[in-house]
OpenMM code with the backbone's topology and positions (N, CA, C; nanometers):
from openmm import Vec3, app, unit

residues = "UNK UNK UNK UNK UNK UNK UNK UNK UNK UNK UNK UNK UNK UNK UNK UNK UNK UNK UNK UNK UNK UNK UNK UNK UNK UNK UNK UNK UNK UNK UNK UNK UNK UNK UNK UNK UNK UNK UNK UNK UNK UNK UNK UNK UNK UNK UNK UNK UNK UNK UNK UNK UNK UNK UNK UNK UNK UNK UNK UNK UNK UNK UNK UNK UNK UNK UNK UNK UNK UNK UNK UNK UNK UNK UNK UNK UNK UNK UNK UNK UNK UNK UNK UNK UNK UNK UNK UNK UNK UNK UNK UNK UNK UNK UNK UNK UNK UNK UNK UNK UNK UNK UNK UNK UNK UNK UNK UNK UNK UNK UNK UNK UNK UNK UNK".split()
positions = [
    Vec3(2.3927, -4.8639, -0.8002),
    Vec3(2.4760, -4.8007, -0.6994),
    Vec3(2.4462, -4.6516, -0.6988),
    Vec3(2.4224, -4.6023, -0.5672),
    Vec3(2.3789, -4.4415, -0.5641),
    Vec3(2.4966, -4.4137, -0.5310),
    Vec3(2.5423, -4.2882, -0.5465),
    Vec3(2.6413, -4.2014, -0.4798),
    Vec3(2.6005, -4.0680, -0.4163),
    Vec3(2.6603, -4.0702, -0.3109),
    Vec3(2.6404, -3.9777, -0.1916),
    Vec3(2.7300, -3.8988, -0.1624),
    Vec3(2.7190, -3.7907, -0.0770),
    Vec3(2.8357, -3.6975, 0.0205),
    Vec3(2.8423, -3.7342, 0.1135),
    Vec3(2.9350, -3.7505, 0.1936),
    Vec3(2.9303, -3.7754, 0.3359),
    Vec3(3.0578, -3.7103, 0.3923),
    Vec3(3.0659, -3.5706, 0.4441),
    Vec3(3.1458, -3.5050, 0.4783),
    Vec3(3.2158, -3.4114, 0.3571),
    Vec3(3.3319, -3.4808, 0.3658),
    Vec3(3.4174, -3.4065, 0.2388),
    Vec3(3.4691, -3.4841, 0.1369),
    Vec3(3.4138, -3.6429, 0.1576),
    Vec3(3.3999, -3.7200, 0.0756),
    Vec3(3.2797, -3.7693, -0.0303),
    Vec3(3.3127, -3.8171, -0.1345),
    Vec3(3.2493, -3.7664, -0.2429),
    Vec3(3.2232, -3.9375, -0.3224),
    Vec3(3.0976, -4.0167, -0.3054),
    Vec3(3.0981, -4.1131, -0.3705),
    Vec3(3.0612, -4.1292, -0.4846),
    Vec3(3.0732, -4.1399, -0.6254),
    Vec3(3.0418, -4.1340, -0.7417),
    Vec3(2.8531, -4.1324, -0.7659),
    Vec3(2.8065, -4.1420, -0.8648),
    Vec3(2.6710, -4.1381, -0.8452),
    Vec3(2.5210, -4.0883, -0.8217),
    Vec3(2.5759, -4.0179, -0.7236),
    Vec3(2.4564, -3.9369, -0.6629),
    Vec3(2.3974, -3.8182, -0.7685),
    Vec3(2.4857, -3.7559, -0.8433),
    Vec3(2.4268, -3.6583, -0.9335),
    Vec3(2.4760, -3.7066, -1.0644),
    Vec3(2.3615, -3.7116, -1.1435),
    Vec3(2.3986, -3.7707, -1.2485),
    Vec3(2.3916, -3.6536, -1.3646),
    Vec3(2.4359, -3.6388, -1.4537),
    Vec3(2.3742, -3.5735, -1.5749),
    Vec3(2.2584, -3.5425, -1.6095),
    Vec3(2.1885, -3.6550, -1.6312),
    Vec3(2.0130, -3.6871, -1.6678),
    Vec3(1.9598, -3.6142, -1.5145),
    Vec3(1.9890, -3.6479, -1.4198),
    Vec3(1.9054, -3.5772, -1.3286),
    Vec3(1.9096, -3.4751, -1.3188),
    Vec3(2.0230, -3.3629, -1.3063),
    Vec3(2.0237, -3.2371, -1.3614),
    Vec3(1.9676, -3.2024, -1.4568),
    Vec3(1.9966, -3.2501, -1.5733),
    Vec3(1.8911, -3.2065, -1.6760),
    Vec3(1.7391, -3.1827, -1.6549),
    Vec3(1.6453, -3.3255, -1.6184),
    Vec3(1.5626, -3.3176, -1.5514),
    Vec3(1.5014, -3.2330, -1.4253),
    Vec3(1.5737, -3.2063, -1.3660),
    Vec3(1.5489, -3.0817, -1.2649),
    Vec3(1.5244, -2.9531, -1.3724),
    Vec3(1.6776, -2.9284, -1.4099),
    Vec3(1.6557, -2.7527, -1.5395),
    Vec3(1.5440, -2.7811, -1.5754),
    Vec3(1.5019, -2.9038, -1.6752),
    Vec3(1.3705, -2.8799, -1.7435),
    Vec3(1.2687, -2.8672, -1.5957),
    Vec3(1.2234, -2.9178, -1.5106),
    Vec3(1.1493, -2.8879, -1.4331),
    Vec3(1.1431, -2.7315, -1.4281),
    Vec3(1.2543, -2.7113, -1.3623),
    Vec3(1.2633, -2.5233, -1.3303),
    Vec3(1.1828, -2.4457, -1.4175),
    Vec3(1.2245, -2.5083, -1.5579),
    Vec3(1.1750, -2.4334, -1.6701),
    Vec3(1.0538, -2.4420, -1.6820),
    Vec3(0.9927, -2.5512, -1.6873),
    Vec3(0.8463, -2.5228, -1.7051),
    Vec3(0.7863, -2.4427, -1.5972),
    Vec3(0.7983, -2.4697, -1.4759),
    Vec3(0.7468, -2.4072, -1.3905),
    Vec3(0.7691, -2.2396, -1.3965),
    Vec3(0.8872, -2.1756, -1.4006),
    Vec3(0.8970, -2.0434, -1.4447),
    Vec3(0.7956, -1.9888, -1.5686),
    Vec3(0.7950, -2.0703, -1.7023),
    Vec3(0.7142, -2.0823, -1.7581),
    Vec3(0.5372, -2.0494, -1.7659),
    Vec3(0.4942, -2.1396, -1.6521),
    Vec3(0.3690, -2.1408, -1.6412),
    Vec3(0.3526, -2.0236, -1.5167),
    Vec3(0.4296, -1.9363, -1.4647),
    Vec3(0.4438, -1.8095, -1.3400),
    Vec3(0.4682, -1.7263, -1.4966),
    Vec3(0.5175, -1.7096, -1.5910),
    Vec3(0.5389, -1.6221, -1.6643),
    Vec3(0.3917, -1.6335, -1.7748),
    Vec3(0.2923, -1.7222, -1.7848),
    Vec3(0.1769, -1.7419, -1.8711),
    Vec3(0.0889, -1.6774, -1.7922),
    Vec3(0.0970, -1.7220, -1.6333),
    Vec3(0.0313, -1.6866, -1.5494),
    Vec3(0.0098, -1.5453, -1.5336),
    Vec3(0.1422, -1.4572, -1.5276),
    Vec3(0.1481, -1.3137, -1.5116),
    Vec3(0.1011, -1.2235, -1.6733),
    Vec3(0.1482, -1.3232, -1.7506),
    Vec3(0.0651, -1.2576, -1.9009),
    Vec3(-0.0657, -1.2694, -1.9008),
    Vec3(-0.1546, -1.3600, -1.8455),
    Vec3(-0.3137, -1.3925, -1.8228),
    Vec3(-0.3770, -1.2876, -1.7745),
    Vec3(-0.3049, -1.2423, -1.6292),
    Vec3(-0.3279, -1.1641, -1.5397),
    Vec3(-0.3063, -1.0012, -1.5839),
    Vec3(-0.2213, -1.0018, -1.6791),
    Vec3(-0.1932, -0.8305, -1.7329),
    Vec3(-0.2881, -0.8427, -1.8347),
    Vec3(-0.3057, -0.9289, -1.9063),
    Vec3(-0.4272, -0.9090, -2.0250),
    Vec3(-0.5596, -0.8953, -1.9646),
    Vec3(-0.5851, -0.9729, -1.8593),
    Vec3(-0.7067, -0.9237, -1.7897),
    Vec3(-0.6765, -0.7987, -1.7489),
    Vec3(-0.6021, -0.7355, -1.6807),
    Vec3(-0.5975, -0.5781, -1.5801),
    Vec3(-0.6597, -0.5241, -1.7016),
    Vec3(-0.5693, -0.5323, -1.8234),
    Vec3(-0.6022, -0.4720, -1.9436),
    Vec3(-0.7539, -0.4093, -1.9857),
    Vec3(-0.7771, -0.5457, -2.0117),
    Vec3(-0.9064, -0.5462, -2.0292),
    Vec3(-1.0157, -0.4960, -1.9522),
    Vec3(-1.0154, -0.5325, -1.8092),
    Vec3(-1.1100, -0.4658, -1.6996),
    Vec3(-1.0459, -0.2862, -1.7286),
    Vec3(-0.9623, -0.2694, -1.7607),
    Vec3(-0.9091, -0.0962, -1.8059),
    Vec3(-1.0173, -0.0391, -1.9108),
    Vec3(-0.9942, -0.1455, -1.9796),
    Vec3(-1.0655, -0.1059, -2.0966),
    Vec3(-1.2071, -0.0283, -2.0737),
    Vec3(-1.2509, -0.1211, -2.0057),
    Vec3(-1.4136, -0.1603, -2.0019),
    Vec3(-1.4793, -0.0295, -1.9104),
    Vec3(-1.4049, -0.0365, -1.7931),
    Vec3(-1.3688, 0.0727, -1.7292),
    Vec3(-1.3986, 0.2373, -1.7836),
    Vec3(-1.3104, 0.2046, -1.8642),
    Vec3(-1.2777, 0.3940, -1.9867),
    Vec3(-1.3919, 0.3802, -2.0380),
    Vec3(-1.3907, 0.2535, -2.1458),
    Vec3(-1.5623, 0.2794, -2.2411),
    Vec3(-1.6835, 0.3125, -2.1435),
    Vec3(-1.6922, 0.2351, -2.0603),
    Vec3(-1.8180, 0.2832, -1.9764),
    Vec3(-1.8230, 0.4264, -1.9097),
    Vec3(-1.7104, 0.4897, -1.9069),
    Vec3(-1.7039, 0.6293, -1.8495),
    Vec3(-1.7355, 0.7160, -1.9383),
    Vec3(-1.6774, 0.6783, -2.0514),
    Vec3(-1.7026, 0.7294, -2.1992),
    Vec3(-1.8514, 0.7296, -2.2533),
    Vec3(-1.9620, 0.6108, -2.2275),
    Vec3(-2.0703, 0.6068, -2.2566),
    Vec3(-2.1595, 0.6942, -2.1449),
    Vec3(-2.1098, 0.6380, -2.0394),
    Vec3(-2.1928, 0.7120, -1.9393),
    Vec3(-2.2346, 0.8858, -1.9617),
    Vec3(-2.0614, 0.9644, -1.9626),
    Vec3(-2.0903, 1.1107, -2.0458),
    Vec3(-2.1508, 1.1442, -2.1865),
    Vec3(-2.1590, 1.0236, -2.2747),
    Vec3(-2.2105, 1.0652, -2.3626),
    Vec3(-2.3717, 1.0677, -2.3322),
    Vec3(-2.4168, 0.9629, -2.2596),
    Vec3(-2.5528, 0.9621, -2.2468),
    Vec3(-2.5843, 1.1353, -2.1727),
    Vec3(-2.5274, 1.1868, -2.1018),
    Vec3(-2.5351, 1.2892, -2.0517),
    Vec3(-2.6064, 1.4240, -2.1551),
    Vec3(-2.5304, 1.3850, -2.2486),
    Vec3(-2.5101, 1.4981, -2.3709),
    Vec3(-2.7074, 1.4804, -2.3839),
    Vec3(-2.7290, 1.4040, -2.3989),
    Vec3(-2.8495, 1.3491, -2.4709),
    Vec3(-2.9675, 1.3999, -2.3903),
    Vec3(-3.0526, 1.4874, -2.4550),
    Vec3(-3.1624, 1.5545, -2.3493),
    Vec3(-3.2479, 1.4728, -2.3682),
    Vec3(-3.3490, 1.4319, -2.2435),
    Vec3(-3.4426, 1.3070, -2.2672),
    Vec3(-3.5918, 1.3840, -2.1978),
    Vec3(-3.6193, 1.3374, -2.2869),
    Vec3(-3.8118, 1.3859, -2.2893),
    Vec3(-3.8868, 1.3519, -2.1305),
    Vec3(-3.9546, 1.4174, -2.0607),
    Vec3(-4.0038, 1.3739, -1.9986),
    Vec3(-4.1144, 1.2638, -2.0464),
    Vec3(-4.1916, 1.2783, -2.1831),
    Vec3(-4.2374, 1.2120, -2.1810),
    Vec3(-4.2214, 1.0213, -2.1817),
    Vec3(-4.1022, 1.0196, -2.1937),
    Vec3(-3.9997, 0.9036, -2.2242),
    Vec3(-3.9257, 0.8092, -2.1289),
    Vec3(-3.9065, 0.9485, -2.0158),
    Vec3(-3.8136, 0.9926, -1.9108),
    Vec3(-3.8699, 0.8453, -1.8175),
    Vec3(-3.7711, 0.7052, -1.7843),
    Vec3(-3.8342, 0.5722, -1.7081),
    Vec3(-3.7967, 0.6282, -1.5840),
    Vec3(-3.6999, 0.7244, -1.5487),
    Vec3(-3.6437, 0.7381, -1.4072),
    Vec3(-3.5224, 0.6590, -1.3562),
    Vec3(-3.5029, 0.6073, -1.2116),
    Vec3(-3.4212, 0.5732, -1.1533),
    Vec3(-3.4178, 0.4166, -1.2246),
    Vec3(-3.5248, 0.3354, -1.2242),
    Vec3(-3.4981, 0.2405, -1.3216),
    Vec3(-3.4605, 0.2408, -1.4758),
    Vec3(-3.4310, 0.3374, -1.5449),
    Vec3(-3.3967, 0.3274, -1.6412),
    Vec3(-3.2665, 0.4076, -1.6211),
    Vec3(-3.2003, 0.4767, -1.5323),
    Vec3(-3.0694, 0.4612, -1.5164),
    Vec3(-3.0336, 0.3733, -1.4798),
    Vec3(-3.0456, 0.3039, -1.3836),
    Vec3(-2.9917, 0.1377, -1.3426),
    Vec3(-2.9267, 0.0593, -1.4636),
    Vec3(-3.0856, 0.0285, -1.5927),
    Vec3(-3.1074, -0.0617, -1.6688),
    Vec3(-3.0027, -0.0137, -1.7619),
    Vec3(-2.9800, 0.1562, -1.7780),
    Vec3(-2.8264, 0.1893, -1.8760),
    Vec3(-2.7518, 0.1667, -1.8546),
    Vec3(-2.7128, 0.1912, -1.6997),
    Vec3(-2.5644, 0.1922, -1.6230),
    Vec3(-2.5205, 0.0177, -1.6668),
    Vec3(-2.6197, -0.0618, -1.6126),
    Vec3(-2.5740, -0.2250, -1.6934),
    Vec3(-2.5797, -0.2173, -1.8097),
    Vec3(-2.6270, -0.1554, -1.8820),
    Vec3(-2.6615, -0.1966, -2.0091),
    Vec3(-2.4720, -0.1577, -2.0826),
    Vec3(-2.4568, -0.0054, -2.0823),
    Vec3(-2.2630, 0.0359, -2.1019),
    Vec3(-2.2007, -0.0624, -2.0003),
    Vec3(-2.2199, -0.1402, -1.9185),
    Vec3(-2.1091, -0.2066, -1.8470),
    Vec3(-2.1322, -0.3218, -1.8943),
    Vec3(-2.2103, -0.3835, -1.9748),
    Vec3(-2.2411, -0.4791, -2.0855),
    Vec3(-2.1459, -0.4836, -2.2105),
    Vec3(-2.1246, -0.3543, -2.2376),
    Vec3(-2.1171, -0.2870, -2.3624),
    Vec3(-1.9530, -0.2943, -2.3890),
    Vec3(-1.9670, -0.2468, -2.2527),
    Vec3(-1.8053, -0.1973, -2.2562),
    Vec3(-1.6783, -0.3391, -2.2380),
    Vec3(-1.8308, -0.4541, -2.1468),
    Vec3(-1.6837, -0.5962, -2.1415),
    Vec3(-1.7029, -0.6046, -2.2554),
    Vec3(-1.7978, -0.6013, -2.3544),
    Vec3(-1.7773, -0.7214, -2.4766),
    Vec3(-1.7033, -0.6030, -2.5805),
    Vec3(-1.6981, -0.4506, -2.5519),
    Vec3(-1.5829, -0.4227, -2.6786),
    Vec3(-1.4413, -0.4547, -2.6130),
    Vec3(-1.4151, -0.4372, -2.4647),
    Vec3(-1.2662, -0.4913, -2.4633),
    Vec3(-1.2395, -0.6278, -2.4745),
    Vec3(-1.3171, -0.7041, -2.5252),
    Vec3(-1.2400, -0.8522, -2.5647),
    Vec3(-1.2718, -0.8532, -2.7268),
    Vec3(-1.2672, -0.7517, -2.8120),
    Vec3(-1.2693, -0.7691, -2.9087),
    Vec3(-1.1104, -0.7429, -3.0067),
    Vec3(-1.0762, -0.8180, -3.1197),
    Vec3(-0.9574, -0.7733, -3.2059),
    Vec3(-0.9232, -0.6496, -3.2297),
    Vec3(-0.7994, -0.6152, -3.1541),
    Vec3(-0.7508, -0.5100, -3.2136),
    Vec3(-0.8710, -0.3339, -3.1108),
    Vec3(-0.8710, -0.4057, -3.0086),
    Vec3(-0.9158, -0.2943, -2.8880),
    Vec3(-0.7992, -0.2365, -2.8123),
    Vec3(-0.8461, -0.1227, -2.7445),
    Vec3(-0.7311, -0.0734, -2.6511),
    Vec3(-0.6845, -0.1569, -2.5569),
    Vec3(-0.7824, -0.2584, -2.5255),
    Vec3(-0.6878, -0.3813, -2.4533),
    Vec3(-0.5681, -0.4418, -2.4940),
    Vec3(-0.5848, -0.4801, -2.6103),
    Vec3(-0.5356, -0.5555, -2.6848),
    Vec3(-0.3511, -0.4703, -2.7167),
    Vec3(-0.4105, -0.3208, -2.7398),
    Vec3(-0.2885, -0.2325, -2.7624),
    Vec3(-0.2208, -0.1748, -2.6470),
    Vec3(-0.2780, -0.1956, -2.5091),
    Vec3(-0.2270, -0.1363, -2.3963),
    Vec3(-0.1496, -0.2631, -2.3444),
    Vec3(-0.2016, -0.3726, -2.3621),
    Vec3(-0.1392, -0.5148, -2.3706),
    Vec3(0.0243, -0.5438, -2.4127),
    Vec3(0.0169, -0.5508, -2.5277),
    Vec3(0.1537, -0.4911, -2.5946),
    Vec3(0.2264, -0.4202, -2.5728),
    Vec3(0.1534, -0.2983, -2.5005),
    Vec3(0.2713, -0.1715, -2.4830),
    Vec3(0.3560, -0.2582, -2.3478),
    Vec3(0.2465, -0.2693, -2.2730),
    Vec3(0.2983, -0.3040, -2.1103),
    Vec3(0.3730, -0.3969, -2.1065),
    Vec3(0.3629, -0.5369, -2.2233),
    Vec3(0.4542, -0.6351, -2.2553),
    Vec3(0.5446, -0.5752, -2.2019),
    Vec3(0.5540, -0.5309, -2.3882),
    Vec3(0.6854, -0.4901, -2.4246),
    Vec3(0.7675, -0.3978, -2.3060),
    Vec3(0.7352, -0.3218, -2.2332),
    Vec3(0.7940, -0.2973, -2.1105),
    Vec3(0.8406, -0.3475, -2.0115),
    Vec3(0.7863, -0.4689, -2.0142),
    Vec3(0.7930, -0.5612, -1.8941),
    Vec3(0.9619, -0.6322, -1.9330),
    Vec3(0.9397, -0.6749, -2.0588),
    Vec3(1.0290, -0.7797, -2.1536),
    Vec3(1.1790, -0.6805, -2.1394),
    Vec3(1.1606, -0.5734, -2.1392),
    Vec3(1.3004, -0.4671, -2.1758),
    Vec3(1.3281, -0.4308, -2.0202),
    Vec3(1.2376, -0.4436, -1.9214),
    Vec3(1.2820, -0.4454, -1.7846),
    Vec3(1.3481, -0.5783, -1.7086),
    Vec3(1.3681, -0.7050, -1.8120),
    Vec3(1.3981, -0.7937, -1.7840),
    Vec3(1.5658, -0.8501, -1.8099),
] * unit.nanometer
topology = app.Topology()
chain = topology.addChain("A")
for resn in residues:
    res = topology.addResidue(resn, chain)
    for name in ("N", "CA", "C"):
        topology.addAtom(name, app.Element.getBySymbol(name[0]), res)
C-alpha cells in the first residue's frame, strides 16, 4: 500500500523513514563528490601556480648567465630552454612538500573557515 497527498488529505505511506534516509544519504554523497571535485580543481590551480613562479624564476636566472658566443645555439636554443624550465617547473610542483602542496593548505584552510 503506497500513501499519497491528495489535497489536504494525507494517506499513510507515501514517505517512509527508509526513503528519507535514502534520499539524505543520496544528497550526501553527491555534495561530497562537488566538494572532492572543487579540492581536485584547487590542487590543480595550485599547482599550474606553482609551475608558473618556478619557470619565471628559471627563466631570470638563465638571464644572469653570460653565454659565449662560441656556444651561443640562438633562437633554437631558447625555444629548447623555455620547454626545457616548463618541464622543470611541472615536475617540481607535483613533488612532496612544494609550494603547491603549501599554498594548497593555506587556501583549504580558508575555504573550510569561510564555511
Amino acid at each position: 500500500m503506497t500513501n499519497k497527498i491528495y489535497g489536504n488529505s494525507y494517506q499513510p505511506g507515501t514517505y517512509s523513514l527508509e526513503k528519507m534516509q535514502n534520499r539524505a544519504s543520496q544528497l550526501q554523497k553527491s555534495m561530497n563528490s562537488q566538494t572532492d571535485d572543487k579540492d581536485k580543481q584547487l590542487y590543480k590551480a595550485c599547482e599550474e601556480f606553482e609551475a608558473m613562479f618556478f619557470q619565471m624564476v628559471l627563466k631570470e636566472m638563465r638571464k644572469t648567465v653570460h653565454k659565449s658566443e662560441l656556444t651561443d645555439g640562438g633562437f633554437a636554443e631558447e625555444i629548447f630552454e623555455s620547454m626545457l624550465d616548463e618541464e622543470i617547473a611541472k615536475s617540481a610542483a607535483k613533488k612532496e612538500g612544494s609550494l603547491a602542496n603549501l599554498l594548497y593548505q593555506q587556501l583549504r584552510l580558508q575555504l573550510d573557515g569561510d564555511q
